[in-house]
N, C-alpha and C positions, 0 to 999 in steps of 0.2 A: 317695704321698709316700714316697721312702726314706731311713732314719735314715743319716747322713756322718759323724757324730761323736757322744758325749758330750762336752758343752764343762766339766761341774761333775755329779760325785758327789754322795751326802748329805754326805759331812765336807765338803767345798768349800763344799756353800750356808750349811753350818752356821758353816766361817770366815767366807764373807762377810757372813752377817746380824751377829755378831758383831763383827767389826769397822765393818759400818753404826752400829751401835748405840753404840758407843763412840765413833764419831765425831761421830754428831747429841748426846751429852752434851756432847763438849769444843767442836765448835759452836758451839752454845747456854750455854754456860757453864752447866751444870747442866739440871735442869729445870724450872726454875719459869717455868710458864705455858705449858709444852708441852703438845701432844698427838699423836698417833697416828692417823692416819686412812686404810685402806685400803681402794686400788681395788678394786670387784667385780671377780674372783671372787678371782684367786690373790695379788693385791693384799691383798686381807684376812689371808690364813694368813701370810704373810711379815709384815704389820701387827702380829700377836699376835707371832709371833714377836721380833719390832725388841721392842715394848712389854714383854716380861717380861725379854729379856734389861736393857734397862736399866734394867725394874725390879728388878734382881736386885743389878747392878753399883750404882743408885742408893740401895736399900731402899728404895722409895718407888712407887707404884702408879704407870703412867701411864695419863692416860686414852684408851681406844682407840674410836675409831669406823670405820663401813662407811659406804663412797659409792657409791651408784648414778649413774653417768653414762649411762641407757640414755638419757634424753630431751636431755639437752648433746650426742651425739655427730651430726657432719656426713654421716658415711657407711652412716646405717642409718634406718627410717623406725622412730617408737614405735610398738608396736602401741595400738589404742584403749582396749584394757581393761588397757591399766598402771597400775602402782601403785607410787611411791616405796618403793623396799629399804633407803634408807639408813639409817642409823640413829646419830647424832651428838648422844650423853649428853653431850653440854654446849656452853654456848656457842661458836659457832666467834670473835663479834666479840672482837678484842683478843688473841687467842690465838697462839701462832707456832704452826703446824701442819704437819709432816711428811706431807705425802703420799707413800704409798706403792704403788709397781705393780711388777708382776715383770718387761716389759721393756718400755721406752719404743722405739720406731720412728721414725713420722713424727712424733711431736708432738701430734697429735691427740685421743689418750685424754686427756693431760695437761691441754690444751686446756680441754677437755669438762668433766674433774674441777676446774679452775678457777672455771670458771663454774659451776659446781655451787656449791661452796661459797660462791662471791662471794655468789651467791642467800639464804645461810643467815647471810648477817654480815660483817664488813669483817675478817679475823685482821690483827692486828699482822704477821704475817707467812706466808708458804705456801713453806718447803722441798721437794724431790723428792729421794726416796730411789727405785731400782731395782737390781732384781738382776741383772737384761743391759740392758747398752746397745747399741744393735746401730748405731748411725747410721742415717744416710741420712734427715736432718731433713727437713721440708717446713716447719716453723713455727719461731723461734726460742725453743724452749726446751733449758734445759739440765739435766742430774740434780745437785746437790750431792752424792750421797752414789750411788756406783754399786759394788757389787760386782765387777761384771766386764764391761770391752768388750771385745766381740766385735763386727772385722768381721765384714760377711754382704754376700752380691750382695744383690740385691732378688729373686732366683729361691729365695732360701733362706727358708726360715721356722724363728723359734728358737722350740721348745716347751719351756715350763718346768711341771713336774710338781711336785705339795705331795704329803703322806704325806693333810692329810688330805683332798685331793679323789679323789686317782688311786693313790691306797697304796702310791708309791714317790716320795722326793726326788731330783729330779737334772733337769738341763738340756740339750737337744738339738738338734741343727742339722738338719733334713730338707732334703733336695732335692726343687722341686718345689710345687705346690699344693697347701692345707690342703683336705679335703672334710669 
């Protein structure tokens, strides 16, 4: 795989979470009865991220949960010795729920994370926040809250980096296969 670009620095993803966040408040007309809920892996670091900023901008805690979608996803088999990751400190039934992932493709993860949650309770509502859009849907779903599209071929693959998985923030277009 060869890097072809940085498409987003750290200040970039830090305006985009920023302006994510400010716009799932004016949204949602506030936050009452929101929550937070993000996708394994880097799904979740950008999740904290969205949740303090507007807990910051709102004074008010939001509450944040992690989704495992290993056993929802179409294109991977579970292994036999899995064990539920997620972890969703509160009811999901009734709730409007922001899901969050770092970049949506074909639709698929999103998918996945749907039924995930359906399983956990009925939310009054389920928003999608991501940090790239990259197109090239195969399912119709769409992001409400996206930081940044980015076309891509289907030969390119976007890698998005957190400080804290990979100890640098910022987003990249490779040429090429992921190995």
């Amino acid at each position: 795989m060869t890097q072809k670009a940085v498409i987003m620095d750290d200040k970039a993803m830090q305006r985009a979470v920023a302006r994510i966040s400010y716009e799932v408040v004016e949204r949602n007309k506030g936050v009452g009865n929101l929550c937070i809920v993000g996708i394994m892996s880097r799904g979740v670091n950008l999740a904290q991220r969205i949740a303090e900023k507007i807990g910051e901008v709102e004074g008010k805690q939001i509450p944040l949960g992690v989704l495992d979608i290993t056993p929802y996803r179409d294109d991977r088999e579970t292994a036999p010795d899995y064990h539920d990751r997620s972890d969703l400190p509160f009811e999901v039934a009734s709730k409007k729920i922001v899901l969050v992932d770092d970049v949506v493709y074909t639709g698929r993860s999103v998918r996945a994370a749907i039924d995930a949650l359906m399983k956990k309770g009925r939310p009054e509502s389920i928003q999608l926040a991501v940090l790239i859009d990259r197109g090239h849907r195969e399912l119709p779903i769409r992001a409400d809250f996206v930081g940044k599209n980015v076309p891509t071929s289907s030969g390119e693959q976007v890698v998005v980096r957190v400080k804290e998985i990979d100890g640098e923030d910022q987003v990249a277009i490779f040429e090429g296969e992921r190995r």
